[in-house]
DSSP file (Angstrom, degrees, kcal/mol; ACC not computed):
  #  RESIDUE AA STRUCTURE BP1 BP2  ACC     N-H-->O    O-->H-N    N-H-->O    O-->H-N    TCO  KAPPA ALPHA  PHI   PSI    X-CA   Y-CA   Z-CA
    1    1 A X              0   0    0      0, 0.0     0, 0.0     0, 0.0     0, 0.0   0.000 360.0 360.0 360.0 118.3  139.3  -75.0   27.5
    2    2 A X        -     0   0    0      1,-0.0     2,-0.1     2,-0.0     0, 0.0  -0.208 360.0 -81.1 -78.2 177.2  138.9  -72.7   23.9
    3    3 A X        -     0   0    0      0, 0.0     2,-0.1     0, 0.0    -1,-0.0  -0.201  36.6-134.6 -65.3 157.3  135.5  -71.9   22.2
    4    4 A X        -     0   0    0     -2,-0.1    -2,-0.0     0, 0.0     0, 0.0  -0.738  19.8-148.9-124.6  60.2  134.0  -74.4   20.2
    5    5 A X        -     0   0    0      1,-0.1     2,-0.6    -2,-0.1     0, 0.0   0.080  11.8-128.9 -21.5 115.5  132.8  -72.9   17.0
    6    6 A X        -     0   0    0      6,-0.0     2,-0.2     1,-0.0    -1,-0.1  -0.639  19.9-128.7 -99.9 154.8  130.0  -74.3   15.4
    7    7 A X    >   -     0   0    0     -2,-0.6     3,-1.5     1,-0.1     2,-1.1  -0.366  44.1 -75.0 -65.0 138.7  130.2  -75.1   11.8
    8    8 A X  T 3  S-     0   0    0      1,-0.3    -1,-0.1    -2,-0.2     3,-0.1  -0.238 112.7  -1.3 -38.1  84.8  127.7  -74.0    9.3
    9    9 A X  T 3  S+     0   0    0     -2,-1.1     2,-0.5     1,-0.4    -1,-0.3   0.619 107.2 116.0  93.7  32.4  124.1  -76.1    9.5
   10   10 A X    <   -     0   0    0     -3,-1.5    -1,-0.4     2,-0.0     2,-0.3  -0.999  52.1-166.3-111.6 115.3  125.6  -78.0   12.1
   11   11 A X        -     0   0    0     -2,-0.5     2,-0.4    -3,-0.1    -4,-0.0  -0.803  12.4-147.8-104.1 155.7  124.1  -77.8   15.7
   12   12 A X        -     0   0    0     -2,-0.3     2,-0.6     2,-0.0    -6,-0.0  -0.973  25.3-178.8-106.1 117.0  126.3  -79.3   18.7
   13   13 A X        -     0   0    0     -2,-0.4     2,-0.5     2,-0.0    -2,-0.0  -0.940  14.1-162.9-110.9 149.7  123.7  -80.7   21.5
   14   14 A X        -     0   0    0     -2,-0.6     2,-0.3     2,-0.0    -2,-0.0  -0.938   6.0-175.2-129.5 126.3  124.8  -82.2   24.5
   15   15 A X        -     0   0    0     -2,-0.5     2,-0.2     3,-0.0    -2,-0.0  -0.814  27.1-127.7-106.9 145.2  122.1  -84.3   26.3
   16   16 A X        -     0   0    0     -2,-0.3     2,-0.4     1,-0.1    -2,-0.0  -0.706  34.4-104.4 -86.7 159.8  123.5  -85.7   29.9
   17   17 A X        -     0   0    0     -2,-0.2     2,-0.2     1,-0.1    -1,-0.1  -0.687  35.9-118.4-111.4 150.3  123.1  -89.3   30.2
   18   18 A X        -     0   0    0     -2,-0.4     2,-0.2     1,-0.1    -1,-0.1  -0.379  25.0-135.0 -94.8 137.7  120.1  -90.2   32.4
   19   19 A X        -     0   0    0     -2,-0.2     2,-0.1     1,-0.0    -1,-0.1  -0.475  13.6-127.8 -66.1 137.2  120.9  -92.2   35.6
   20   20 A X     >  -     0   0    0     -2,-0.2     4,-2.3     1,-0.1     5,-0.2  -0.600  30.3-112.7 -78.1 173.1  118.8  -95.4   36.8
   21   21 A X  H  > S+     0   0    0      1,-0.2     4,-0.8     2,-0.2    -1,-0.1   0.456 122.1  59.2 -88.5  26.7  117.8  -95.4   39.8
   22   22 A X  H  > S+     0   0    0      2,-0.2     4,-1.5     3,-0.1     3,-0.4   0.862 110.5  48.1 -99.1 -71.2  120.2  -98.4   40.5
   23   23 A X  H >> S+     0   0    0      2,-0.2     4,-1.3     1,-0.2     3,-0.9   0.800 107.8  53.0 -20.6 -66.6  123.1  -95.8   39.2
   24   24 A X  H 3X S+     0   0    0     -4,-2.3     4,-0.5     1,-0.3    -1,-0.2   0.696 110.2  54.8 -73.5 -45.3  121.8  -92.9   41.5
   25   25 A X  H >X S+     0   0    0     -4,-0.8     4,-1.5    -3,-0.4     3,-0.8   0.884 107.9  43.0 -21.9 -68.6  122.0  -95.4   44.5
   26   26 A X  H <X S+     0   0    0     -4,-1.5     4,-1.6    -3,-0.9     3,-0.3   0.863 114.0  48.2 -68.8 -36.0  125.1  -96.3   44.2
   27   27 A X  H 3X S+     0   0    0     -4,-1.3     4,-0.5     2,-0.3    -1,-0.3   0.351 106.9  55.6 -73.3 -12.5  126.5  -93.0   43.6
   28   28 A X  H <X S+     0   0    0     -3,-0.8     4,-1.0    -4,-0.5    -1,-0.2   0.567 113.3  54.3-115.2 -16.4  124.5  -91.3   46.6
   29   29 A X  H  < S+     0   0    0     -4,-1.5     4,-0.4    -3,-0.3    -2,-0.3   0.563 102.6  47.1 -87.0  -1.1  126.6  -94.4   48.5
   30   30 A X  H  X S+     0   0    0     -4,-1.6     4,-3.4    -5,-0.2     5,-0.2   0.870 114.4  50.3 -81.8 -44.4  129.9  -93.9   47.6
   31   31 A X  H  < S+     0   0    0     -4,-0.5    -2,-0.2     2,-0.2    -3,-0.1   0.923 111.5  49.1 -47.8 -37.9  129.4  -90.1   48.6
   32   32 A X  T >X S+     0   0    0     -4,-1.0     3,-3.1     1,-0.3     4,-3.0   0.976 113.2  45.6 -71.5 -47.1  127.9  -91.1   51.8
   33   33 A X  H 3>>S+     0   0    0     -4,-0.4     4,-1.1     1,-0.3     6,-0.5   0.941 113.9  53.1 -59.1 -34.9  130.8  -93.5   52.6
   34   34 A X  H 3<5S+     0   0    0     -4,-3.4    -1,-0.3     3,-0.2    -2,-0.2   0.495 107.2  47.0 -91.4  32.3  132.8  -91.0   51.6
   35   35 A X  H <45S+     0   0    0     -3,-3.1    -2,-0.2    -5,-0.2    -1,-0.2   0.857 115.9  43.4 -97.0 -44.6  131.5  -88.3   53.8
   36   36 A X  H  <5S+     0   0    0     -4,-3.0    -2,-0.2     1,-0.1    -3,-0.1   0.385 129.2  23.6 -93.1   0.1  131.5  -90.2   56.8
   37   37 A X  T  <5S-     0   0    0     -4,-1.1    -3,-0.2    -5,-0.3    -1,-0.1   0.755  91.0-129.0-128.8 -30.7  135.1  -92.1   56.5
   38   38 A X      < +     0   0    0     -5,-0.5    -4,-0.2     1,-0.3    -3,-0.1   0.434  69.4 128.5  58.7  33.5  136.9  -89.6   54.1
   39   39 A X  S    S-     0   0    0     -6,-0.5     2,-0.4     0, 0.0    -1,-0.3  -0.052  70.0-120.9 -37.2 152.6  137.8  -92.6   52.1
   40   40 A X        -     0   0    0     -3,-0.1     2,-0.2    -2,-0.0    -9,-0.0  -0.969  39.3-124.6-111.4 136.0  137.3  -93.4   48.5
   41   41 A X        -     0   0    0     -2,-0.4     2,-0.6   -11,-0.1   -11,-0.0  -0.447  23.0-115.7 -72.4 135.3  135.0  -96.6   48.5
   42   42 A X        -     0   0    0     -2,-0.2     2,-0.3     3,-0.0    -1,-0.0  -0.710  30.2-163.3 -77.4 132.4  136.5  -99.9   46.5
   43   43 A X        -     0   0    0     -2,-0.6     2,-0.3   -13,-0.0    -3,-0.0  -0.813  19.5-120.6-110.3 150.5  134.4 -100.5   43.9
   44   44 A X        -     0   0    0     -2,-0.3     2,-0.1     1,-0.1     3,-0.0  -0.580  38.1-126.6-125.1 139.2  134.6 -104.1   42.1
   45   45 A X        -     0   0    0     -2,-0.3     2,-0.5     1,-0.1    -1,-0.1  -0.203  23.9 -94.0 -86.5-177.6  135.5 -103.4   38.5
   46   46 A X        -     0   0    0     -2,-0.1     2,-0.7     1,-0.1    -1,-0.1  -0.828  50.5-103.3-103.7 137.4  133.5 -104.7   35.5
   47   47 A X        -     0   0    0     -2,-0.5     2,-0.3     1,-0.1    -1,-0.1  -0.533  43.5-171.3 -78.0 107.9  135.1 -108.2   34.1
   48   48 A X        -     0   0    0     -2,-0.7     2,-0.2     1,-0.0    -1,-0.1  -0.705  21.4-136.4-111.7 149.9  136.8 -107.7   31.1
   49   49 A X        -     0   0    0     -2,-0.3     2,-0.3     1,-0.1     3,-0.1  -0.516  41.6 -95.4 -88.6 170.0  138.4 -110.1   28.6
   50   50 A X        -     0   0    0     -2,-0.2    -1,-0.1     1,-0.1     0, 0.0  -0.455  44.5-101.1 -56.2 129.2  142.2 -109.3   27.2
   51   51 A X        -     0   0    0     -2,-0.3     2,-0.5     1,-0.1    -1,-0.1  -0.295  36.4-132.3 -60.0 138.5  142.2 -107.4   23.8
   52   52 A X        -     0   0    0     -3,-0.1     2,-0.2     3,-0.0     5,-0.1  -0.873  36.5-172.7-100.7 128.1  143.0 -110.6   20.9
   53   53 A X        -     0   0    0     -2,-0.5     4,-0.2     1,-0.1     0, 0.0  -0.585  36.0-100.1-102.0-177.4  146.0 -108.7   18.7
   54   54 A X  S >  S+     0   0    0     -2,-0.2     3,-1.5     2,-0.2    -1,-0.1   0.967 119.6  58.5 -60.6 -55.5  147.5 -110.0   15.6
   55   55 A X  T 3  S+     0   0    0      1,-0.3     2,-0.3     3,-0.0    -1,-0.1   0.910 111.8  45.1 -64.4 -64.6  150.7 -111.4   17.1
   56   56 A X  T 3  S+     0   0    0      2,-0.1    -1,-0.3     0, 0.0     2,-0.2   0.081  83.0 103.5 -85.0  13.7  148.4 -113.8   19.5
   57   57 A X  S <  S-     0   0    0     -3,-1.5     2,-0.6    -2,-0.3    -3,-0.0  -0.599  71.7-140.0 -92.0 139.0  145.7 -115.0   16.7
   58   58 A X        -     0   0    0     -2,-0.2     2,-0.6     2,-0.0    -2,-0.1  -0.908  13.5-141.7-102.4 139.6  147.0 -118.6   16.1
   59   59 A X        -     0   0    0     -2,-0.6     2,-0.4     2,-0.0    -2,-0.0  -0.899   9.2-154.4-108.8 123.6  147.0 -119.7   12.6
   60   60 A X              0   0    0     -2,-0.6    -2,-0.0     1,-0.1     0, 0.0  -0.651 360.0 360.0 -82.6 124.1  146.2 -123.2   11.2
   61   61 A X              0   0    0     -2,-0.4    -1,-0.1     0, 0.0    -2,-0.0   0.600 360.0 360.0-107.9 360.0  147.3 -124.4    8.3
């Protein structure tokens, strides 16, 4: 990973993004499960729809 320069009147912040405590839950049970099974725990993914492209836009005429 190189140096990052910063540009002139330009600051770079990086703020970490703050957990709920619903996040911080879940995340201190996948670690546990994986402590105690040496597992990675399945996690149900978030439901997403299929990206609409050009080719698959119907047109009416």
């Amino acid at each position: 990973m190189g140096y990052i320069k910063e540009p002139a009147g330009i600051d770079f912040i990086v703020d970490p993004t703050p957990l709920t405590t619903e996040d911080r839950k879940k995340i201190s049970e996948v670690i546990s499960y994986y402590k105690a099974t040496g597992r990675k725990m399945s996690l149900t993914k978030p439901v997403t729809r299929p990206r609409q492209t050009t080719r698959s836009k119907k047109v009416i005429v």
